[in-house]
N, C-alpha and C positions, 0 to 999 in steps of 0.2 A: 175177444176184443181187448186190448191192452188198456190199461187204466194208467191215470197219473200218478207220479210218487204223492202222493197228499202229504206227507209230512216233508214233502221238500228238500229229500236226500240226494241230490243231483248235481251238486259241486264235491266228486269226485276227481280225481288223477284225471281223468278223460276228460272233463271238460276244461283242466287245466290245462292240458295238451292242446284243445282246441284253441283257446284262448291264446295261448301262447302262438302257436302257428297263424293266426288271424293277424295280430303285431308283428309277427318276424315277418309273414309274406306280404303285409298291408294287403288282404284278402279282402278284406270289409270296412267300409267308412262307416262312421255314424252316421246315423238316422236312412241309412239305402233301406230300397226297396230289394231283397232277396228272393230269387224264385227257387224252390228245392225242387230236385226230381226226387220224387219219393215215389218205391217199386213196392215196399209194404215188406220188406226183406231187411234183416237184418242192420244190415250197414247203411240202409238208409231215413231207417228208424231212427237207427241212435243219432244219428247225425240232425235229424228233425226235433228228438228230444235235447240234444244238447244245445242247439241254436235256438231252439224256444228258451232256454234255461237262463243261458246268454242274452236275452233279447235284448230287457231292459239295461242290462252292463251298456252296449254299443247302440242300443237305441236303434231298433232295427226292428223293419218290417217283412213279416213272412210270407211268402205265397207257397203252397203246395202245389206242383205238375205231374201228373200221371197221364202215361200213354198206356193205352190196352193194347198191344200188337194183334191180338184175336190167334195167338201161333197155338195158347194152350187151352182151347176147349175152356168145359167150368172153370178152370183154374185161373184165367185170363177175367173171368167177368169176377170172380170172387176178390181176385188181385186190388180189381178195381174199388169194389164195395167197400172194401178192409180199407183204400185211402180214403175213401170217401166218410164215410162211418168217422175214422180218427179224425179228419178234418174240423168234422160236425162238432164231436166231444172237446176238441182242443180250440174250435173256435177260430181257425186258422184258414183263409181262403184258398179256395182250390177250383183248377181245371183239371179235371179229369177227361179222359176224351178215348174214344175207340178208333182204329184205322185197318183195315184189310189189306195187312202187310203182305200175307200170302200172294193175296190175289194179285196184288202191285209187282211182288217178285218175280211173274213169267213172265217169263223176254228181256230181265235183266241178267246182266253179265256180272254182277256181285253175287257173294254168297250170302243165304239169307241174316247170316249173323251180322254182318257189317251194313248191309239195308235197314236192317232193325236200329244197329247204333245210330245211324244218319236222320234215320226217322224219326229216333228218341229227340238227338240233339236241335233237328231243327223243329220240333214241338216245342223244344223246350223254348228256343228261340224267337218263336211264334207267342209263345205266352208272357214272356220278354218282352216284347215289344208292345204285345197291348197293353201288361201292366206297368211299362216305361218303367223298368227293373236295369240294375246296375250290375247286376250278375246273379249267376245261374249255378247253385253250390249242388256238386255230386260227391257219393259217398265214396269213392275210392280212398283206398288203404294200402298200408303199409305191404300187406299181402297180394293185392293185387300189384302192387307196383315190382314187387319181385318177380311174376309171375310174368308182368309185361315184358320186363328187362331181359327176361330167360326166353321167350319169344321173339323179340328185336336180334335177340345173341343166334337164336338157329336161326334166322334167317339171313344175317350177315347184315347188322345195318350200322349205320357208322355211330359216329358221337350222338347226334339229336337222339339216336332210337333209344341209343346206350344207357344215356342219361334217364329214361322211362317218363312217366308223367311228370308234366310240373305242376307246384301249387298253384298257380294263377299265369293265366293266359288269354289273350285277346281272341273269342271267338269270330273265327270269319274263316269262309273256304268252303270250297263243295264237301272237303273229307268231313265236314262237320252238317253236311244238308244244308248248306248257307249258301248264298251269294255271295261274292269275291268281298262284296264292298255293305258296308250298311247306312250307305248316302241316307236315308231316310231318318235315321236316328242322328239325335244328337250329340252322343258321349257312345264310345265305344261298351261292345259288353261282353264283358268276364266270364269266365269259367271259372269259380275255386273248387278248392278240394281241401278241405278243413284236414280233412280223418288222411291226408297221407303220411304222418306220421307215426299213427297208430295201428297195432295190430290187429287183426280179426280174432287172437283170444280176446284181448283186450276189450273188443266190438260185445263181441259173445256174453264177459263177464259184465258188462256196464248193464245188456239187457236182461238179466238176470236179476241183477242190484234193484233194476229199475224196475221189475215187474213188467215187463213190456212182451209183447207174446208176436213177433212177427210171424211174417206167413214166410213159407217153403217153396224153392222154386226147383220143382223134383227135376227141369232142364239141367242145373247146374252136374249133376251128378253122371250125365250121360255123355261117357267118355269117345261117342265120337266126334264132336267137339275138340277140337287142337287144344283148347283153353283149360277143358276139363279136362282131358286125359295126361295135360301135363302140370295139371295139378293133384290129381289122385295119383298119377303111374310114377310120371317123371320123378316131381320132388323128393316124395319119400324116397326114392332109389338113391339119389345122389346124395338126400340128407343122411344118409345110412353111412356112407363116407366120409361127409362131414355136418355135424351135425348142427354147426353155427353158418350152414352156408345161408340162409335165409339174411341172416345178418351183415354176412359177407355181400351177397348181393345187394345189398339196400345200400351197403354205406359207399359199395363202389358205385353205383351207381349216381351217389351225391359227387363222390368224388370228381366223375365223368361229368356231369353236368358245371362245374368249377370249370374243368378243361373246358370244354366247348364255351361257356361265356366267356373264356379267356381269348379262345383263336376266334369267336365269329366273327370281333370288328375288325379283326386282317384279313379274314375273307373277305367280309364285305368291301373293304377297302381295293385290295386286288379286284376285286371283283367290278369295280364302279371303275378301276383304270384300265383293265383290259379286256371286256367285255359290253358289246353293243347292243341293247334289246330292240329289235325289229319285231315287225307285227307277225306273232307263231311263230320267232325263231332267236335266237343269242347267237351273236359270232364275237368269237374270241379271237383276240389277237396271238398267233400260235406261239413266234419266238418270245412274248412276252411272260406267255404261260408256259413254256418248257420253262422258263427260267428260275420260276415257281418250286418251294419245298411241296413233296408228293403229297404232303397233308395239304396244303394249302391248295393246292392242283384239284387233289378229288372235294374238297370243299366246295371251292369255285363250280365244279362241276355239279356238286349235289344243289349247290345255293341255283346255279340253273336253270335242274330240272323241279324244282322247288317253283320257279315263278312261271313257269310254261302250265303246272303240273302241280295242284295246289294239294289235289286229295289223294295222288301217289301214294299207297301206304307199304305197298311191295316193293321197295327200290333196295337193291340185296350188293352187298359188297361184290359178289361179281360184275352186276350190270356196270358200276362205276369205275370197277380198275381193268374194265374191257373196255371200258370207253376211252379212259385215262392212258392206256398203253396204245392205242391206234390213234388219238391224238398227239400223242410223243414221239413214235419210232415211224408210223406208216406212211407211204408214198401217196402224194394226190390224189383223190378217188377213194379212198380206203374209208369205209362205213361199219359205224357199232349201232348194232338195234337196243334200244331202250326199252321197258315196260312202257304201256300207255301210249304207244303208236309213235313214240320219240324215237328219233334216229340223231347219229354225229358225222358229218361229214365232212373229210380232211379236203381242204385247199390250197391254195400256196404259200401267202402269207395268215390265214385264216382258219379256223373252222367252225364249221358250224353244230347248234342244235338246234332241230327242229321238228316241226310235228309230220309227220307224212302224210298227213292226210293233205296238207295245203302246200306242201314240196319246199323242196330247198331255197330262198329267197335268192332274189340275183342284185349283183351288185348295183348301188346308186350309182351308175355310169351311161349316157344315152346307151341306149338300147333300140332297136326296129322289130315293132312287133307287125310292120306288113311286110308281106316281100319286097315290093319295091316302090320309090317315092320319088316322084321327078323333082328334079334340083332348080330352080331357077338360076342364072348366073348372077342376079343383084334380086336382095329379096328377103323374106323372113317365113321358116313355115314350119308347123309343129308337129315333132312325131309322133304317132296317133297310140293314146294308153301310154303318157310316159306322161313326167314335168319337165320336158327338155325341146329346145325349139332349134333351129338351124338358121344361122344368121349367113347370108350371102354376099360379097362386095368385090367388083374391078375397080381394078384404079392404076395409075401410071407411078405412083408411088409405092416402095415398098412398105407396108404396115409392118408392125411389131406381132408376135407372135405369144399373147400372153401365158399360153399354157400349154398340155398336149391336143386340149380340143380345139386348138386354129389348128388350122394347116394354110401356109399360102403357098400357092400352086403357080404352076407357069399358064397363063389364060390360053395362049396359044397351041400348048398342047392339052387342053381341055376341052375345045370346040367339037361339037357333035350331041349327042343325048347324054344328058346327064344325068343320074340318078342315084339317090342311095338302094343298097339292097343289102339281102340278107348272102353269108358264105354260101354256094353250092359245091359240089363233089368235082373233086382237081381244080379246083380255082388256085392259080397261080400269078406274082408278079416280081416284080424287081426291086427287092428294097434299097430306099434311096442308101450311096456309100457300100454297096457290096460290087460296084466296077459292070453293073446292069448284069447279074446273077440272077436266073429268076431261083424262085422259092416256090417249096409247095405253103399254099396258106397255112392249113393244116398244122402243118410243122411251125411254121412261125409261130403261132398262137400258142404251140406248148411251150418252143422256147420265151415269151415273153410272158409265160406265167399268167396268160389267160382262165381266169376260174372256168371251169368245162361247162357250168351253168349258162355262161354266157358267150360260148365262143358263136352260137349259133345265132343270138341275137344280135351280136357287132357290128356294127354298121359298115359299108364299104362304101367309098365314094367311086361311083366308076364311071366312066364315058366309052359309051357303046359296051366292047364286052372286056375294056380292059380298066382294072383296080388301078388306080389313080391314088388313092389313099387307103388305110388300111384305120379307120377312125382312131387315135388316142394313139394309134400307136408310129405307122410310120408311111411316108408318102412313096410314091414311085419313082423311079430313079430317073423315066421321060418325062418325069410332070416337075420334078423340081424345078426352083428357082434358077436361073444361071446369071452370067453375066451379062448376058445378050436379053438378059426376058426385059419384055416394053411391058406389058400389060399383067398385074398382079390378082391375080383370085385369092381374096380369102375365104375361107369355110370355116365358120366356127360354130360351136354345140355349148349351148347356154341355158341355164334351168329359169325356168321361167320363173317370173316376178308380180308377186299381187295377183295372180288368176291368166297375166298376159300371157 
């Protein structure tokens, strides 16, 4: 059982580091309410020992959280004891709590290592909230953040990954076992990481100094684990080359994180001017983002799948400059598969990302989703599953044609059944100005750039079985206006108003 320094030798180098990073990241207000996860291990000891040490400095209240995952047999209940026990002796409150991680894990598609972290973070978030805590301090270090960064690096991820953890951050998102949003609290809540400055010798010698005896987590050591094997096998191999790479990776990784604060608010800014968020989906304006430098392009793309796709934690320099390259160069139609069920689909002035499980969105343009819908010739009527209604009017005057969705028609060659319906297979007419040329519809609809999501829903105004209009786009060449027309049809498609 670890004991306290009783003669109070505890303002050390390390705690001056903490201290220090606490001011430089504004990690901690005076007088919060702080919740620790404390595992009973090394790095999260010192970090409970140095933040007790600091209390009275910043005036600051403690809580202890420990999750039992039950993955390690006695070693799992012991884990727990060891925080519970220190709690008791340091007088510091504590939830401790057990969960059947295992058991939780069949029939999920995570691997059990990242169900654990989720289930960590939102415990920890859970114990947050009841003790209405301002933030939630974990023991990461200088060593983990290399090791993250060298992980982000084989997997191919862009700036955000690059940059590795940061010291403070607003917890929210499924990647962290949270809800998107935390409507229920009042002030957002924090994640710090005091000890990302410091090294795990550094960790090692403080609890040494301090007499402090953590417990062992013999998992860390079992190199099939990506984490662990590329911290026993990897590292040393590559330190053996260079032996300040550990240093190298840290400071570039500071580096990288400068970059990326530097270009996110031009992302973001691109990003709020050519890109539309619909319900499961973004359409980007295309020529506005070819226009785009390629860092800004794959940004805009990552900021994307970023709000579709909150807990993404696989999104690898391939999936982005495959997406990035088929929305640049490729022909209408042309699709990139995304991790996490995301798809990109190229359009004409547009494309999209979206989720496939709920399909590619169709454009805000009337649409018929029946087959077909009889027209009155004076009259108002609403197409069924859309906000768009059909306005109807004769008159012996010519009206004005405020947009593509009138059409005014010759009434006289309009008489007979009228109706809207959906294209069928060889539908053909005469568009008005081709010298009464018919067309195949088909084709018209490619040439005028009809998104393929929608050609099938377009509405067609017909009488009997010939297209009279072609909605939004163009009338027939025997229904046009002429000089001789007595009697004027308008047809206009109008979004409805107030619920009308």
């Amino acid at each position: 059982m670890p004991t306290v320094d009783r003669d109070e030798r505890n303002r050390t180098d390390l705690c001056a580091q903490v201290r220090a990073a606490i001011l430089k990241h504004k990690l901690i207000a005076r007088g919060e309410l702080i919740v620790l996860g404390v595992s009973g291990g090394a790095d999260s000891l010192t970090l409970l020992h140095v933040l007790r040490s600091l209390r009275d400095e910043f005036d600051l209240r403690l809580h202890i959280a420990h999750l039992n995952h039950q993955l390690r047999g006695p070693d799992s209940e012991e884990d727990a004891e060891f925080v519970n026990a220190l709690a008791r002796e340091w007088k510091i409150p504590a939830t401790v709590q057990a969960r059947d991680l295992a058991g939780y894990a069949r029939g999920q598609r995570l691997s059990i290592e990242e169900l654990a972290r989720r289930a960590r973070y939102a415990f920890l978030a859970e114990v947050a909230r009841h003790e209405n805590a301002a933030a939630i301090a974990v023991a990461h270090h200088r060593d983990d953040q290399v090791e993250t960064v060298l992980m982000h690096f084989l997997r191919g991820a862009g700036l955000a990954g690059l940059r590795g953890m940061q010291p403070k951050i607003e917890l929210r998102g499924a990647s962290f076992g949270l809800p998107e949003s935390r409507q229920s609290l009042s002030a957002p809540l924090y994640l710090v990481r005091p000890l990302l400055d410091v090294a795990r010798a550094e960790i090692e010698l403080y609890c040494k100094e301090h007499y402090l005896a953590p417990r062992i987590d013999r998992s860390n050591f079992d190199t099939v684990l990506f984490r662990n094997r590329l911290r026993q096998d990897v590292l040393p191999y590559l330190e053996a080359l260079n032996p300040n790479l550990r240093e190298v990776i840290y400071h570039t990784s500071i580096a990288i994180a400068d970059d990326y604060d530097f270009l996110m608010p031009l992302i973001r800014n691109e990003y709020a001017r050519i890109a539309q968020e619909q319900d499961g989906a973004i359409l980007f304006h295309r020529a506005a983002w070819r226009a785009l430098h390629p860092a800004v392009q794959r940004g805009t793309l990552r900021l994307a799948v970023q709000r579709l796709r909150s807990d993404l934690r696989d999104l690898g320099w391939v999936h982005i400059e495959n997406a990035r390259r088929i929305a640049l160069d490729k022909a209408v139609g042309a699709e990139a598969t995304l991790p996490s069920g995301l798809m990109l689909v190229v359009g004409y002035s547009n494309f999209v990302l979206a989720d496939t499980a709920r399909g590619v969105p169709l454009p805000d343009i009337p649409l018929l989703h029946a087959k077909t819908l009889d027209v009155p010739p004076q009259g108002t009527l609403a197409l069924p599953d859309s906000n768009w209604v059909v306005e109807t009017e004769v008159t012996t005057q010519k009206p004005e044609t405020a947009d593509r969705w009138t059409a005014v028609l010759d009434f006289a060659m309009c008489r007979g059944e009228r109706a809207l319906r959906r294209r069928r297979p060889g539908d053909r007419f005469q568009p008005a100005g081709m010298n009464g040329h018919t067309r195949s519809l088909h084709d018209f609809m490619i040439d005028e750039k009809i998104e393929r999501t929608a050609r099938a829903l377009l509405p067609l105004l017909v009488v009997g079985d010939r297209i009279v209009w072609v909605c939004g786009l163009r009338v027939d060449e025997r229904a046009r206006v002429t000089p001789y027309t007595k009697e004027f049809w308008r047809v206009t498609f109008r979004k409805k108003i107030m619920g009308v």
